[in-house]
Structure formats: C-alpha cells, structure tokens
ROMI-978889 format. One record per residue (C-alpha): x, y, z. Coordinates in steps of 0.2 Angstrom, whole numbers, plus 2048, in hexadecimal, padded with zeros to 3 digits. Layout:
<recs>
- X/Y/Z .
...
</recs>
This chain:
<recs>
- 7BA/7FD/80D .
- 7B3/7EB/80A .
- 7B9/7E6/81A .
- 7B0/7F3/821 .
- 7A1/7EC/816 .
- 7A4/7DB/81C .
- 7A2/7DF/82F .
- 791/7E9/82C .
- 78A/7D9/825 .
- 793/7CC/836 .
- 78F/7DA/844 .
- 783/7D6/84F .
- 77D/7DD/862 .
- 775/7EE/866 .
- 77D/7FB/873 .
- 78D/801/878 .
- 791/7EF/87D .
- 78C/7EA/86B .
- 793/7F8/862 .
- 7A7/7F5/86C .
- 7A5/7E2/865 .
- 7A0/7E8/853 .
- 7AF/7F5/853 .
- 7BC/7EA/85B .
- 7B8/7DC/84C .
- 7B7/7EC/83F .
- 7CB/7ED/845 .
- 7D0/7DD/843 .
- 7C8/7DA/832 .
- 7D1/7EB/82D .
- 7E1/7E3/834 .
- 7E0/7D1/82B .
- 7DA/7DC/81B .
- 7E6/7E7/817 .
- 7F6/7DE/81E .
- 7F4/7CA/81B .
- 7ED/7CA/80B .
- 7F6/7D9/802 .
- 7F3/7D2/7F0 .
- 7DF/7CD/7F0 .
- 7D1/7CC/7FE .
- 7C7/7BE/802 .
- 7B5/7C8/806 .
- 7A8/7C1/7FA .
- 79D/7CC/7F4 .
- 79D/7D7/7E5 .
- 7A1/7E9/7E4 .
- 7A7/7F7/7DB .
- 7B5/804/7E3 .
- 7BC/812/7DC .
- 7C9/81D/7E4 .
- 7D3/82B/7E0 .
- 7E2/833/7E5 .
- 7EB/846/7E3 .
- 7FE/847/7E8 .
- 808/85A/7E7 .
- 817/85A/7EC .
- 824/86A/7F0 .
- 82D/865/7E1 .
- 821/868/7D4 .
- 81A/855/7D1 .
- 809/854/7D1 .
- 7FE/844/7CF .
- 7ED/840/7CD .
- 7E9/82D/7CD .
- 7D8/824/7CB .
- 7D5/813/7D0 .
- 7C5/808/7CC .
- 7C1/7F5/7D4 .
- 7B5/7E9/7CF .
- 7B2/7DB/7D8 .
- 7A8/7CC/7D4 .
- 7A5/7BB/7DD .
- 7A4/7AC/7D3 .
- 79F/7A1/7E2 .
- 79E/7A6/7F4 .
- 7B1/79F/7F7 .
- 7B7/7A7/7E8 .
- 7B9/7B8/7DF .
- 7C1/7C3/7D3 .
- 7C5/7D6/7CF .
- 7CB/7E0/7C4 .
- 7D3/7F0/7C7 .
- 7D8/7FF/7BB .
- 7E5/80D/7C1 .
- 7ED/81E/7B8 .
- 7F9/828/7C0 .
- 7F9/838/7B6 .
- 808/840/7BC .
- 80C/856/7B6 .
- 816/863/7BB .
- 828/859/7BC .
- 834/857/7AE .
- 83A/847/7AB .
- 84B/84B/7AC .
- 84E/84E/7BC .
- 841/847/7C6 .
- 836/835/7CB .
- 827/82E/7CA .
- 821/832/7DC .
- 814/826/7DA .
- 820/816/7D6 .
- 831/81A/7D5 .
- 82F/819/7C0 .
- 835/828/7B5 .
- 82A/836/7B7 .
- 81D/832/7A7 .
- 80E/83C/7A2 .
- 803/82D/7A7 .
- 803/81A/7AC .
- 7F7/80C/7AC .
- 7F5/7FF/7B5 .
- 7EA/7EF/7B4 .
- 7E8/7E3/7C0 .
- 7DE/7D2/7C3 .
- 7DC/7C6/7D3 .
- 7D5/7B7/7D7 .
- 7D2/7B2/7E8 .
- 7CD/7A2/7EE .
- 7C6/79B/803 .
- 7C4/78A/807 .
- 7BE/784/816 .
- 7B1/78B/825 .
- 7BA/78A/833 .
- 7CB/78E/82F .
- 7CA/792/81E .
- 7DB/790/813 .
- 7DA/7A2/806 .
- 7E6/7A2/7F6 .
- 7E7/7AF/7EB .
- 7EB/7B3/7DB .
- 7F3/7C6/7D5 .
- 7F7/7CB/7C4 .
- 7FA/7DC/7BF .
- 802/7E6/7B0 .
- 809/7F9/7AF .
- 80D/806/7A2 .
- 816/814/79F .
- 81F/81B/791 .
- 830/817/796 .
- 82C/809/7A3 .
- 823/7F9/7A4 .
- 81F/7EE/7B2 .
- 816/7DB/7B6 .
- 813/7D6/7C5 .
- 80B/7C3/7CB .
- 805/7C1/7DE .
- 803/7B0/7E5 .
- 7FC/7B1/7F8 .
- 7F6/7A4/805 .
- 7F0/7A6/815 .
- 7E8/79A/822 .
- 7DD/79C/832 .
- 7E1/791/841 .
- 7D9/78F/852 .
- 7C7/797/84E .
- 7CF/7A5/845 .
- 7D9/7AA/852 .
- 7E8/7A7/848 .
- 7EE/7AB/835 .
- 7FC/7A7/82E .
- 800/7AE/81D .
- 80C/7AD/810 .
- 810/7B6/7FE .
- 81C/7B6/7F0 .
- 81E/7C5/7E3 .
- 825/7C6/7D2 .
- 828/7D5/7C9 .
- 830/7D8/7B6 .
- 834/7E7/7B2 .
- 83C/7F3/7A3 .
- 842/801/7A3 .
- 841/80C/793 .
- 848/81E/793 .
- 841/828/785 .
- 852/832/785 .
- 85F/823/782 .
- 85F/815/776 .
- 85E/806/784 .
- 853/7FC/78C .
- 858/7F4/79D .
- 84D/7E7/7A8 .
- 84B/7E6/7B9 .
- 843/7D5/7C4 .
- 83C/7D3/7D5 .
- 83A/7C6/7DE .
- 833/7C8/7F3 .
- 82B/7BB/7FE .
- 822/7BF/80F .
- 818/7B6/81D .
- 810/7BC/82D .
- 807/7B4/83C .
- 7F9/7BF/841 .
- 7F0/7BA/851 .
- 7E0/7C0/85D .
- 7E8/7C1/86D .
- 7D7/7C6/875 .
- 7C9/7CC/872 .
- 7CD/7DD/873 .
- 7E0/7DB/86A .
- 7E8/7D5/859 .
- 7FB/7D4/854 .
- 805/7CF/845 .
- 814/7CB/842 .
- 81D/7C9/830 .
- 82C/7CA/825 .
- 830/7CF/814 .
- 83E/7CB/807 .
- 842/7D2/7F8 .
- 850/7D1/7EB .
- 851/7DC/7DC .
- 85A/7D9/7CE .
- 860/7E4/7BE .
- 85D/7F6/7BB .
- 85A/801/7CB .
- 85F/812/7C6 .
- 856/821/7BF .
- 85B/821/7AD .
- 858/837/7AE .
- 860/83C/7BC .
- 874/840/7BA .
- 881/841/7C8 .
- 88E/84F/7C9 .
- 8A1/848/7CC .
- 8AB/854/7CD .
- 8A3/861/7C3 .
- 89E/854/7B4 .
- 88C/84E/7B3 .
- 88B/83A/7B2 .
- 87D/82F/7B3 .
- 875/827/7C1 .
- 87E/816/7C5 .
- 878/808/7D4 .
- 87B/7F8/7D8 .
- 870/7EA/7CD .
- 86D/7E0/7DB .
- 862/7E4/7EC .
- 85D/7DA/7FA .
- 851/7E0/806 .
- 847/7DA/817 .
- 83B/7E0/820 .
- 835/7DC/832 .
- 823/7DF/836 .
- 81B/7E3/845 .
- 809/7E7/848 .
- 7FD/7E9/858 .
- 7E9/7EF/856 .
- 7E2/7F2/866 .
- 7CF/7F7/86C .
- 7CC/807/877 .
- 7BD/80E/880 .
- 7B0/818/877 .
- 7B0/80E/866 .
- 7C2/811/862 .
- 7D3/808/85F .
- 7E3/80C/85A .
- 7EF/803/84E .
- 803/802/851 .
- 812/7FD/844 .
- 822/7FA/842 .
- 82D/7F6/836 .
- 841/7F4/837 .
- 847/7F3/822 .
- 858/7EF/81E .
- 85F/7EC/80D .
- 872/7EA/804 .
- 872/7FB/801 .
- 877/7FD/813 .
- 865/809/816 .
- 85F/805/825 .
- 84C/80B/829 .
- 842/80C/837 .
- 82C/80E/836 .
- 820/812/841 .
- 811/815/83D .
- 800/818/84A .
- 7EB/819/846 .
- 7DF/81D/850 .
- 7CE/819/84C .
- 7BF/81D/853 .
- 7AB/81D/84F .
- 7A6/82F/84D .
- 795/829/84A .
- 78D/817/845 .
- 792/81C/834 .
- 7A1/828/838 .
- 7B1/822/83B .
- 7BF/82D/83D .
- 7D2/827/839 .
- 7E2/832/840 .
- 7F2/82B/839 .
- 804/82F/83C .
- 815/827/836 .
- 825/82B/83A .
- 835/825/830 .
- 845/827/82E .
- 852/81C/826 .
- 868/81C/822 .
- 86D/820/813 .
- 876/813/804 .
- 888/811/807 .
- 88A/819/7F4 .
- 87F/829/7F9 .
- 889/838/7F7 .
- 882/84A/7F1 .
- 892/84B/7E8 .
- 8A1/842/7E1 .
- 8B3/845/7E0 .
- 8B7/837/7D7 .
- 8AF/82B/7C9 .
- 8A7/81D/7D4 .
- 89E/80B/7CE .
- 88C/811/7D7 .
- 889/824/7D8 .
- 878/82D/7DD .
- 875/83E/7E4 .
- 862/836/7E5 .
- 85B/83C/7F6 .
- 850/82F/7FA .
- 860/824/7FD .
- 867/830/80A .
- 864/833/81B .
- 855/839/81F .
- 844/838/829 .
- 831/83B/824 .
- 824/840/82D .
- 811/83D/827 .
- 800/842/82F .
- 7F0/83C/828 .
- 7DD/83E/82C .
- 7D0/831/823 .
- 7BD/833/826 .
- 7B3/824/81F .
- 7A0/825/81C .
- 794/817/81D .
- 784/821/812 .
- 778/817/81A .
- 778/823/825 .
- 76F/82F/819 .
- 75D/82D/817 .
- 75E/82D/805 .
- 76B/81E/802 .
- 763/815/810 .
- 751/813/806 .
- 75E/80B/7F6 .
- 763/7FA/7F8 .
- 774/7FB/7F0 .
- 77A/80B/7F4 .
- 775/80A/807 .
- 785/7FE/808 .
- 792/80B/800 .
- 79D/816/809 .
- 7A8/824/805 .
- 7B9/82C/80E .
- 7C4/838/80B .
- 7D6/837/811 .
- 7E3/845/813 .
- 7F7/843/817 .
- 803/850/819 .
- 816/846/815 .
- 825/852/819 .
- 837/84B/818 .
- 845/854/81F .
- 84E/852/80C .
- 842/862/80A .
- 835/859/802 .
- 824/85D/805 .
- 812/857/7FE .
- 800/854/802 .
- 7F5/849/7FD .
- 7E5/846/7FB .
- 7D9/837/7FA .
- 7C7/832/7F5 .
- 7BE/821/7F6 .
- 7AD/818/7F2 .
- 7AA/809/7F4 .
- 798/800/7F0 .
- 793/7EE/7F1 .
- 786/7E6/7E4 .
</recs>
C-alpha cells in the first residue's frame, strides 16, 4: 500500500503514454517493496494501516487476525512503526492440531508487537538500514525476533543490492507436560535486484537458515506399532532458498509478476514454487490483482504415516510429506480519491482499501479459504 502511495506522489505525465510510465514505476516499487526490504520500508511519510485477515480451513481451524501499523518520520531519511497483531485462533483442539497461522501450538490467542527503525542516506544512490524488533505470545509459546537489513542503490538506481540477518529465540511451553524447551534461528540473505529496461525488473536472492533446539509439536503423538508416542525430530535444521523473480510491463496498463523458489533443507524435503501476478489498472483508481502459486515439495527422510519400530525421529505430521499445493487469489485495491466525498478531505483522499481472497487446496486433503481486508491512510 505505501508503495502504492509513494508513486501517486512521484507520477507524472497525462495520457496512455503517461499512465504506461506511472504503472510500470508502480511495479517496480512494489517489487523492491515487498522483496528487498522484508523487515522495514524506507517510504517517508506517515500513516496508519490496519489490515485483517480470516483463515477456515477443512479441518476445523478457524483464525481471525487484526493487524494495526503506525508509521511516523522522524526526519525525511528516517522513520519508525509500530505494529500490533492477534491471531485469535477457534474451533481446533490443541491436542491434535497447529497453529495454521505460525506453526505454534494451537492457543486461543497470540500477540504480537513489533518496532522498526529505518534509516536512507544519500540522494543519488541512497544506502537504507533498517532496524526490526518484534515479540510474540501465546500461552505455551514465546518468540523474539531482531531484523538488521541493508540495502544499497547503484548506478542511478538501477541496481540494489540487499542483504539481512535474522534472529529468533523461542520457547516452547506445553500447558499439558511439565517442561519447557528453546528453540533459536538464525538466517541470513542477500539479493541483487536490477532494471534491466524500462519496461523490466529482475531479482535474484538467497536465503540461509539454521535452526537449532526444539522442532516438534509437543501435542501431536505418533502411533508405532499400535502404541501412541510422542512426536520426535531432529534439533538441528539447515535450509536454503534460491530466489528468482522477473516483473514485466504489458499493454493496456498491466503487468505481470513471475517467482521461483527452489528450498532445500537437511531434512532431505526438497520444494519447488512458483508463483505468478498479474496486474492491471481497472480504472485510475482500480487495480485489479490475479495470483496463482503452485507448490509441491519431497517429504523428510524420517516422514512415515506409521512405524514398525521405535525410531530416534518419528512424525506422521503431513506437512513433512509428499505433497503439492495449489492457491488462487483475487486482490482489488482502491484508491478513494476516486469518490467525490474523500476526494474534497485532505487526509483521506490519500487512503486506499482492498480486499483479497485465496482458495489454498493441498493434495494431503487439506482445504481452506482465506479472506483479507486493508486500509491504508497517510497523515
């Protein structure tokens, strides 16, 4: 959304030549946006975003999860935010199934707080750091988190090159046994993002993580043999990720959005993603967004629905199988200048809305739908 904002205030030019030139910058600021600087955002201005998000799944998890975003410069390089989440989470015991939100034991609410700092020095190729902190809670889990990004522009902005490192600390908690276990991230990445023409943007990253301590869900059980035992996996995990991304213009104020992501870990899973969005201005205040990902991955070399035998690591835990996903989405996003109303109000002429909805189905037999709303308004 603020980068959205950002190029209503930059765009300049009047016709379909003018209107291709604003859509095509609109992309690319999306793209640097939402992939280089995952942790914090280096837009100055202030504003206020608040977004929510319903998730129903076939297995009787249902979560409703507000988020709220203030944002506040503190010079016109520099800026904070604050952000508040809660996952309220119904309908799942917590016996047998997950948080579908994080991965956490199924809890009937978390929070989250998180701050930012980011920072830009420079005009022509400015150098961006930022700063993330954030802190969650639920009754049998705890997590920290600390982000620390840098990015920097080369050759007129043509070129960004990014980098980040991520630390989590968690604990895990069970409200049904007497024992408390940690768990500690660590994962590093960096990309090269460059404007290959006017028209065309691609990035390039990777991404490494190793986790250390506690991985398995302290409620689910494993049958061996007829006899129910607990979950058991490795306490050590290292992942990679190899990302590939292409934005690309089209005719009639459109453009489309290709990724791919090959992820490998020690667990022997191997996964494949590819995800595609098209967008395209429905109206000068319109834009439409169609979205489909496709992924399918290997499963752990532990993975078995059922054991013979005692083992050291046993899950029946389908999301370490074989499987593949499918997700369709459709996103409308609404600038409300383009109601007469908003248009005459100084603040809220700036805001826009959207509405998002994605249809995941797995072929483990899970199915769910979820639904998202957004405002975003500057100040």
């Amino acid at each position: 959304m603020g980068a959205i904002k950002m190029e209503r205030k930059k765009g300049q030019g009047s016709g379909v030549k003018g209107q291709k030139s604003k859509f095509v910058r609109l992309d690319i600021l999306l793209f640097f946006f939402f992939i280089l600087l995952p942790a914090t955002d280096a837009l100055s201005e202030d504003s206020f975003t608040f977004k929510y998000s319903y998730y129903e799944d076939n297995r009787s998890v249902r979560v409703d999860s507000p988020m709220f975003i203030l944002k506040k410069d503190l010079s016109l390089n520099t800026n904070v935010s604050l952000k508040f989440n809660l996952d309220a989470i119904t309908g799942a015991t917590k016996k047998e199934n997950v948080d579908a939100v994080t991965g956490a034991t199924v809890a009937e609410h978390r929070y989250e707080y998180g701050a930012a700092l980011s920072h830009k020095t420079g005009a022509a190729n400015p150098t961006t750091f930022g700063l993330g902190y954030d802190f969650s809670n639920e009754s049998d889990y705890t997590s920290h988190t600390l982000n620390l990004n840098l990015s920097q522009d080369l050759f007129q902005r043509n070129t960004t090159i990014a980098g980040g490192y991520t630390r989590n600390w968690d604990r895990v908690s069970p409200n049904t046994k007497d024992w408390n276990k940690n768990k500690y991230v660590d994962t590093f990445s960096a990309s090269i993002a460059q404007v290959i023409t006017k028209k065309t943007a691609a990035l390039i990253g990777y991404e490494y993580s190793q986790v250390k301590g506690y991985q398995a869900n302290p409620y689910k059980t494993v049958s061996v043999s007829g006899t129910r035992y607990d979950e058991a996996l490795p306490e050590d995990r290292k992942r990679h990720a190899l990302i590939g991304r292409i934005n690309q213009y089209l005719p009639y104020r459109s453009s489309i959005q290709l990724d791919y992501r090959y992820y490998y870990d020690s667990w022997k899973i191997n996964a494949h993603t590819v995800d595609t969005k098209f967008f395209n201005y429905l109206t000068d205040n319109l834009i439409l967004r169609l979205r489909y990902r496709y992924y399918n991955q290997d499963s752990a070399y532990f993975y078995k629905e059922g054991y013979a035998s005692l083992q050291e690591y046993i899950t029946s835990d389908d999301k370490l199988s074989v499987f593949k996903a499918n997700l369709f989405g459709l996103k409308l996003d609404y600038g409300l200048k383009g109601i007469s109303w908003f248009m005459k109000n100084k603040i809220l002429r700036e805001a826009r809305v959207d509405i998002n909805y994605e249809r995941y189905i797995q072929t483990t037999g899970l199915h769910a739908n979820i639904i998202q709303f957004g405002y975003y308004m500057p100040f």
